[in-house]
C-alpha positions as CSV (number, residue, x, y, z in Angstrom):
1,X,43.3,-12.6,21.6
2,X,43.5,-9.8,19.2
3,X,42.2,-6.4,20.2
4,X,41.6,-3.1,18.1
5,X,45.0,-1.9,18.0
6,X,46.1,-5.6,16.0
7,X,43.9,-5.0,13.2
8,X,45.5,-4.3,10.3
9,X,44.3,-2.2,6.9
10,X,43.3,-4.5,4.2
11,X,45.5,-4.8,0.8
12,X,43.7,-3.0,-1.4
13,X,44.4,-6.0,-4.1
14,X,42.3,-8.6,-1.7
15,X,39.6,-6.2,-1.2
16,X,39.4,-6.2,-5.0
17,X,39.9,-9.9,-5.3
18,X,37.0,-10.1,-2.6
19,X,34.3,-7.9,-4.6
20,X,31.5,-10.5,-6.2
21,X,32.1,-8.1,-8.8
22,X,34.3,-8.9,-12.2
23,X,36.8,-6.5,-12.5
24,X,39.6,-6.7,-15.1
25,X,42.4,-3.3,-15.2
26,X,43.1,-2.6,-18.6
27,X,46.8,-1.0,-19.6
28,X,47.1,1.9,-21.7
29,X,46.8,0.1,-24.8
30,X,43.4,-2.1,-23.8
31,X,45.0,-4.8,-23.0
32,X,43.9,-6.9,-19.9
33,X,46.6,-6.4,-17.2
34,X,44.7,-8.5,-14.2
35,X,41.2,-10.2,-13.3
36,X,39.9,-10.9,-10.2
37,X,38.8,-13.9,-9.3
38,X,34.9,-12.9,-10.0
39,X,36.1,-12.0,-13.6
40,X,38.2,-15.4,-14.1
41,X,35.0,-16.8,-13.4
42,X,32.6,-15.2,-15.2
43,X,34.9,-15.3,-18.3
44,X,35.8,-18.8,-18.2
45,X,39.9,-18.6,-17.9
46,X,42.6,-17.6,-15.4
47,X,44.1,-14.3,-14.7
48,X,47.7,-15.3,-16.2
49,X,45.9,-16.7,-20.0
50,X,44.1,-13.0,-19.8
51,X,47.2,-11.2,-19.1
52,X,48.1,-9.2,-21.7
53,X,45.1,-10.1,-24.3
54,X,43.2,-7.2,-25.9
55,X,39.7,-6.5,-24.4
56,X,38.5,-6.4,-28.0
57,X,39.6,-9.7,-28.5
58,X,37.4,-11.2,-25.2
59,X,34.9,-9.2,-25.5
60,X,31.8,-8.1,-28.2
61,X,29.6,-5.4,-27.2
62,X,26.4,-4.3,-28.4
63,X,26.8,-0.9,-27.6
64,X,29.4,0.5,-29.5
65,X,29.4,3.7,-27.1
66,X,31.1,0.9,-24.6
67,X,34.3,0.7,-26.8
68,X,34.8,4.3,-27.6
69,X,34.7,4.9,-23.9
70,X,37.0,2.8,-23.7
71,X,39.1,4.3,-26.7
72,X,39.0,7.7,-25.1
73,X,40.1,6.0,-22.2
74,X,39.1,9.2,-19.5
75,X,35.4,8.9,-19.2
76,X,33.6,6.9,-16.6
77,X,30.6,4.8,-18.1
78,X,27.8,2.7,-16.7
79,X,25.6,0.6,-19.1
80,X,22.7,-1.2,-18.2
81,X,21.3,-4.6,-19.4
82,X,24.0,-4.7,-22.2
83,X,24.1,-7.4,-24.4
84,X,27.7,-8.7,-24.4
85,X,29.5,-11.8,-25.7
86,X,32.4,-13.0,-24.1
87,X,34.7,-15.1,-26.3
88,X,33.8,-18.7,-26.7
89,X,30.2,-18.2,-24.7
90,X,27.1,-17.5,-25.5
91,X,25.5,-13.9,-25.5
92,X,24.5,-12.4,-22.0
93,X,22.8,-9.2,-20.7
94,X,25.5,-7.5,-18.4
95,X,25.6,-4.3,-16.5
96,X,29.2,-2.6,-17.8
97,X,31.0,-0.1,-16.2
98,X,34.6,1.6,-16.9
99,X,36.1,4.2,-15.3
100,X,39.7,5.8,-15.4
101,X,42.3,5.0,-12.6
102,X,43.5,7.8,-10.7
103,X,46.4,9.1,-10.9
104,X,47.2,6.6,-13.5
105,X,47.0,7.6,-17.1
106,X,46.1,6.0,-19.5
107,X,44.9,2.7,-16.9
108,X,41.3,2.1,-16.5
109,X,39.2,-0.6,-14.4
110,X,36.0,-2.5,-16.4
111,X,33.4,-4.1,-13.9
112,X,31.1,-6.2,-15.1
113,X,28.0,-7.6,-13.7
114,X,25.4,-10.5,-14.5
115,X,22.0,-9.1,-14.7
116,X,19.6,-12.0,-12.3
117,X,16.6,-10.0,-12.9
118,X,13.6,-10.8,-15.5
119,X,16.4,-10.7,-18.3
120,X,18.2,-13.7,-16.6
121,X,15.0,-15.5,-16.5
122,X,14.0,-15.1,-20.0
123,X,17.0,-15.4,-21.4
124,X,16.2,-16.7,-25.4
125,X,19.4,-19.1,-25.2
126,X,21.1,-18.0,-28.7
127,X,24.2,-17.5,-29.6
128,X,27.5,-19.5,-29.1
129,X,26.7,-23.0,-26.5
130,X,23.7,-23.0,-27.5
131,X,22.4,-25.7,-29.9
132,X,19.9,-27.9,-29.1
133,X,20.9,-28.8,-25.9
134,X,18.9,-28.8,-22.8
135,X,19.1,-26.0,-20.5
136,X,17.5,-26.2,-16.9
137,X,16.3,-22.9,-15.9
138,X,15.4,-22.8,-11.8
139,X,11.3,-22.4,-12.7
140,X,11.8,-26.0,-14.5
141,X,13.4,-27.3,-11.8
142,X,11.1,-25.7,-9.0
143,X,8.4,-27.2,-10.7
144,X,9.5,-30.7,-11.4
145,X,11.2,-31.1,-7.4
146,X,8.7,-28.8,-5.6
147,X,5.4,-28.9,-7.3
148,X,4.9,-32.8,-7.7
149,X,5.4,-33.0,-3.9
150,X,3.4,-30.3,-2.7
151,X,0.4,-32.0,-4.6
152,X,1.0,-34.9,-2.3
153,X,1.5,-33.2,0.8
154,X,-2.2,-31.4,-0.3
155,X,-3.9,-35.0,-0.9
156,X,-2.8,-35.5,2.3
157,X,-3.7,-32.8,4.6
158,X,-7.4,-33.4,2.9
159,X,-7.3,-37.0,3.9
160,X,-6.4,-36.0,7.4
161,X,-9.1,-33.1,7.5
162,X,-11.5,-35.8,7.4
163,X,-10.5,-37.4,10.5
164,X,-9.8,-34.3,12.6
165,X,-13.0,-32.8,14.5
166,X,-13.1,-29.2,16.4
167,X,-10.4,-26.6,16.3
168,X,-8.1,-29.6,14.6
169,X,-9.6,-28.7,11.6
170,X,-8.2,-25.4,11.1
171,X,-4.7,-27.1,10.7
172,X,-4.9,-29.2,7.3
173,X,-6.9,-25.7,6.0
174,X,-3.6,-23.9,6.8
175,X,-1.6,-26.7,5.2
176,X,-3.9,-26.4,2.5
177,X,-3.9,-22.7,2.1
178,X,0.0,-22.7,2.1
179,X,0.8,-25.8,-0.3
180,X,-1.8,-23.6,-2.7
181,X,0.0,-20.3,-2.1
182,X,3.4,-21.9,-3.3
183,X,2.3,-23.4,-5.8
184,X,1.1,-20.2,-7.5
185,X,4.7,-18.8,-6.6
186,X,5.9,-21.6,-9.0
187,X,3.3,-20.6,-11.4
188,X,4.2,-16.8,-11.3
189,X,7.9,-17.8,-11.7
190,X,6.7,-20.5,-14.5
191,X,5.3,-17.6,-16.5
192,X,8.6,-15.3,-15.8
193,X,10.5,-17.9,-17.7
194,X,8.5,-18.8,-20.4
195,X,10.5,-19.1,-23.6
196,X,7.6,-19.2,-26.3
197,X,5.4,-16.3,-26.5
198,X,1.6,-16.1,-28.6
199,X,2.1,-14.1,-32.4
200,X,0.6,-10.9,-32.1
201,X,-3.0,-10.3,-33.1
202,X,-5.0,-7.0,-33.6
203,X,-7.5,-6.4,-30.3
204,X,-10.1,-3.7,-29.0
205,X,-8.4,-2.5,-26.2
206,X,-11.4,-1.3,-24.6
207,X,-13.4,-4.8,-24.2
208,X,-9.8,-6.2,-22.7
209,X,-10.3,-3.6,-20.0
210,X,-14.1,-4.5,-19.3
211,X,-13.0,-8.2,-19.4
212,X,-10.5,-7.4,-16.8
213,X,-13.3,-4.7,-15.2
214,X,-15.5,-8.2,-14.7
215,X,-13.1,-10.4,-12.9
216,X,-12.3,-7.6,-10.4
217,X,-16.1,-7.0,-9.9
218,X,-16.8,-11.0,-9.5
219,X,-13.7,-11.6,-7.0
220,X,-14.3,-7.7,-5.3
221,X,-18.0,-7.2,-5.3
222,X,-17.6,-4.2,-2.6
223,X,-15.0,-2.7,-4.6
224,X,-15.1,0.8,-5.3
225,X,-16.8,1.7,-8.7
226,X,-13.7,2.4,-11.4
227,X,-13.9,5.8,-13.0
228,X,-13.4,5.5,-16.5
229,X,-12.4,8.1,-19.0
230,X,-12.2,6.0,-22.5
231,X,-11.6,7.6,-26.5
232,X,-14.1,5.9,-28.4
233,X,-11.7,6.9,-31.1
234,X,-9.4,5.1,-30.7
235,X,-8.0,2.0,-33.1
236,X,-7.7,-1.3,-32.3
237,X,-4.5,-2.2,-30.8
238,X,-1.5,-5.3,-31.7
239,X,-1.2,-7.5,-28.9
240,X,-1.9,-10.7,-27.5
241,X,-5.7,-10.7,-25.8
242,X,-5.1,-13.0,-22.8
243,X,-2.0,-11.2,-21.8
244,X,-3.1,-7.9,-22.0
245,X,-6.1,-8.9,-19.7
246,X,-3.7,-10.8,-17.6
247,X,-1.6,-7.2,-17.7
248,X,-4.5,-4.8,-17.0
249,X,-5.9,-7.4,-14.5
250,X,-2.5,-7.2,-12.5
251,X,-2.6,-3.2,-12.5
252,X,-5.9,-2.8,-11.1
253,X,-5.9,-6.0,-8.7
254,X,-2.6,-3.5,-7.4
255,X,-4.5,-0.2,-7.6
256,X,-7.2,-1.9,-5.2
257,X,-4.7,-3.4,-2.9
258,X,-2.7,0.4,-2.8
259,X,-6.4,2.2,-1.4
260,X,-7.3,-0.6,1.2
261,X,-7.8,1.6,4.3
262,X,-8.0,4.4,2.5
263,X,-10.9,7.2,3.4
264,X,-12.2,7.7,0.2
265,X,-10.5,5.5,-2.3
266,X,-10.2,5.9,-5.9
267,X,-9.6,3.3,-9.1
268,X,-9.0,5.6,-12.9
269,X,-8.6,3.8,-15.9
270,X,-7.9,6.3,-18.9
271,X,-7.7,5.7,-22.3
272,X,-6.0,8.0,-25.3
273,X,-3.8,9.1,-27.8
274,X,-0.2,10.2,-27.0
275,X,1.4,10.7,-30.2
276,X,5.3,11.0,-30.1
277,X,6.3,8.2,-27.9
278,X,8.2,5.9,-29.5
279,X,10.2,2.9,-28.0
280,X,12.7,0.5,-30.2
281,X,13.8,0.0,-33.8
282,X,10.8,-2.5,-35.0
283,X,10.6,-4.2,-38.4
284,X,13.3,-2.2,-41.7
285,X,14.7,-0.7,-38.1
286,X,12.7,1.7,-38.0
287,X,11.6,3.4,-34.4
288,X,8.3,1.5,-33.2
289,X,5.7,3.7,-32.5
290,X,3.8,3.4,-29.4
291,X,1.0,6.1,-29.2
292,X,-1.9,4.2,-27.6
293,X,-2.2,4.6,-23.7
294,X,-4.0,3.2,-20.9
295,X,-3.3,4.5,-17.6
296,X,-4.5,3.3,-14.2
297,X,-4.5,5.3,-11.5
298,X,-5.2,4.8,-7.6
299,X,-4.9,7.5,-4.6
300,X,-3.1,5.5,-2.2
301,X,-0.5,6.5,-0.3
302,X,2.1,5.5,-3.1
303,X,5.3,2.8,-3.6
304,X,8.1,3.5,-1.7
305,X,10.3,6.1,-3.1
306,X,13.4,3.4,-2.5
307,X,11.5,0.9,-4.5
308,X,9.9,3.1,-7.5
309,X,13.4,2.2,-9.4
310,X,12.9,-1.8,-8.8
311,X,9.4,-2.0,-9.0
312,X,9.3,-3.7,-12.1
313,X,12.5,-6.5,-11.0
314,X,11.4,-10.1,-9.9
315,X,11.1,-10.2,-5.8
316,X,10.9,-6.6,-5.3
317,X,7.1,-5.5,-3.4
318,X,5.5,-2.7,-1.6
319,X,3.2,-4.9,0.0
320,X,4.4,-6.7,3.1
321,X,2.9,-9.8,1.9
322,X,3.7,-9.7,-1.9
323,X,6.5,-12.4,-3.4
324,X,7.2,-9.2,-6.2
325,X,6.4,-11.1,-9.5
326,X,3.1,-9.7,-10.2
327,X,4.9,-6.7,-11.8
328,X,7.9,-8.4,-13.0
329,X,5.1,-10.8,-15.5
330,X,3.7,-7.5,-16.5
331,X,6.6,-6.0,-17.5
332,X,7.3,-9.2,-19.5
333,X,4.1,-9.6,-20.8
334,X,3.9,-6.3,-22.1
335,X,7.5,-6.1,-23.8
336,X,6.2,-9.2,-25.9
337,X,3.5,-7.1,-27.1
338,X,6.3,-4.8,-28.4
339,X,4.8,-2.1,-26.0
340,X,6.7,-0.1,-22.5
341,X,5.4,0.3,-18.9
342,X,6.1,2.8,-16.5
343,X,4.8,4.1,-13.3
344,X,5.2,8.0,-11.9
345,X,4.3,9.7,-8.7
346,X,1.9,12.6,-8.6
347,X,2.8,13.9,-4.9
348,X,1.1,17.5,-5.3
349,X,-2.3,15.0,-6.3
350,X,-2.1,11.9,-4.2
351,X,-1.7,9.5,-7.3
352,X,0.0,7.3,-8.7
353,X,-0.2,6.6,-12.1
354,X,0.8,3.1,-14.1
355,X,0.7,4.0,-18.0
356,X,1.0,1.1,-20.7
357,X,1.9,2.1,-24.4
358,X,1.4,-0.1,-27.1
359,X,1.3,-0.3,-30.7
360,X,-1.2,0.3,-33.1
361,X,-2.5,-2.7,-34.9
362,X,-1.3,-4.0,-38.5
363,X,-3.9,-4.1,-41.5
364,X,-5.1,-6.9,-42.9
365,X,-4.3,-8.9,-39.6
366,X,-6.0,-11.6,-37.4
367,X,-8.5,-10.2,-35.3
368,X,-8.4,-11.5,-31.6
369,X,-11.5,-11.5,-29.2
């Protein structure tokens, strides 16, 4: 056998052909001088056919900042959620980072990574590859091999509840319970992936709150009592109605869950005008302006500071027994309404704070309920 004094220090070119990571070294003049394997993959073609090909050529990026980082050729970069498209493939969303080589100049290393986050799972499927093919998404396929069955295996536990007696019964009620529980998992992940979203329509943002109020109330009827601090003022808001329900829903169903045990817990919703806040380049590119705010709050003891960064990414959940979508559809939701969510910490205070911005609404458009 081999002990201790055997081992031997890794070759620093395996350890880089090991990373899950796509690395490519560029020379001097941006051409590709390797690939590891992770990058072969991920671009579609061995290291020896990238050998010596300008990045340029391979590779499109949205952000032309990426390029003149690379032109410089002395500045380390990290881009998030880039929109990149490698030759011959369809556009992707890609984390990109370059850096310099030490003691090297000139030589510089480009790592690129495939978001898997809400991004991979609403992908819109443009660009080169693809057409009018079919693409199978894992939601489609959890539904179609997971769902059908789990409606038999609940027709069954049902049929067998009827025949049990005594402390028997409690068994098809967990199978029950726990064929129902995954199937809203597909659900959740259903809506995550959902190509298609509802136009835009102008909506009263306060009676999407009470609608949302009432559902809490009729599930939670010893809830505490939400505070509310509304602008009467304010305009009528572009959104979709269900999904903003669904979103404000979602953010106090969480504010609830963040104060159970709590001494004396408490539920804000708060309503105004924040004017400066603007998001993206909407419609003639200009800057979209979001200026309409509702923020819930709750006094609990707050998310995780290690989490507050990923709170919004599918699977990701302060609660012990969340599946960390709830969040994730939010997010989505809300950035088809053209609007932004965040979330901040008030430590000095106790609260945490969820705020949703969203545009105000068009004239002379559709009014929804």
């Amino acid at each position: 056998m081999s002990g201790p004094g055997d081992w031997r220090r890794p070759d620093p070119q395996r350890i880089v052909a090991s990373l899950p990571l796509a690395v490519l070294m560029l020379a001097p003049d941006l051409t590709i001088a390797s690939a590891n394997p992770a990058a072969e993959q991920l671009i579609g073609q061995g290291a020896r056919r990238l050998s010596g090909k300008p990045v340029a050529s391979m590779f499109e990026f949205e952000e032309p900042l990426i390029l003149q980082r690379l032109v410089e050729g002395d500045a380390q970069l990290f881009a998030r959620g880039c929109k990149v498209s490698i030759k011959g493939q369809r556009p992707r969303r890609l984390d990109v980072m370059t850096a310099p080589v030490t003691h090297a100049p000139g030589w510089q290393l480009l790592a690129l990574h495939e978001i898997m986050g809400v991004e991979a799972l609403t992908g819109d499927g443009s660009g080169a590859g693809g057409g009018d093919g079919v693409v199978l998404r894992a939601p489609e396929v959890l539904a179609h091999e997971i769902k059908n069955p789990l409606a038999a295996i609940r027709g069954a536990a049902q049929l067998i509840d009827r025949k049990l007696e005594g402390h028997d019964k409690a068994l098809p009620g967990l199978i029950t319970a726990e064929v129902d529980r995954i199937a809203k998992l597909i659900d959740q992940m259903q809506s995550l992936s959902r190509r298609s979203q509802e136009p835009a329509v102008n909506c009263n943002l306060h009676e999407a709150v009470r609608r949302a109020q009432a559902v809490i109330a009729a599930g939670r009827p010893d809830a505490v009592t939400i505070e509310e601090e509304f602008d009467p003022s304010l305009p009528a808001v572009s959104c979709n109605p269900d999904a903003l329900v669904q979103v404000v829903l979602n953010l106090l169903t969480n504010a609830f869950e963040a104060n159970e045990g709590s001494e004396k817990p408490r539920v804000a919703v708060r309503t105004r005008f924040a004017s400066g806040i603007a998001l993206h380049a909407g419609p003639g590119g200009k800057p979209l302006r979001l200026p309409i705010e509702l923020r819930v709050t709750d006094n609990g003891p707050g998310i995780d500071p290690a989490l507050r960064d990923h709170i919004f990414e599918p699977f990701v959940s302060a609660k012990k027994s969340g599946q960390g979508l709830g969040l994730a559809l939010v997010q989505k939701l809300v950035r088809e309404m053209n609007g932004r969510i965040t979330h901040d910490r008030d430590d000095a205070r106790g609260l945490t704070h969820f705020r949703l911005h969203l545009p105000v609404a068009e004239t002379g458009k559709e009014t929804g309920r």
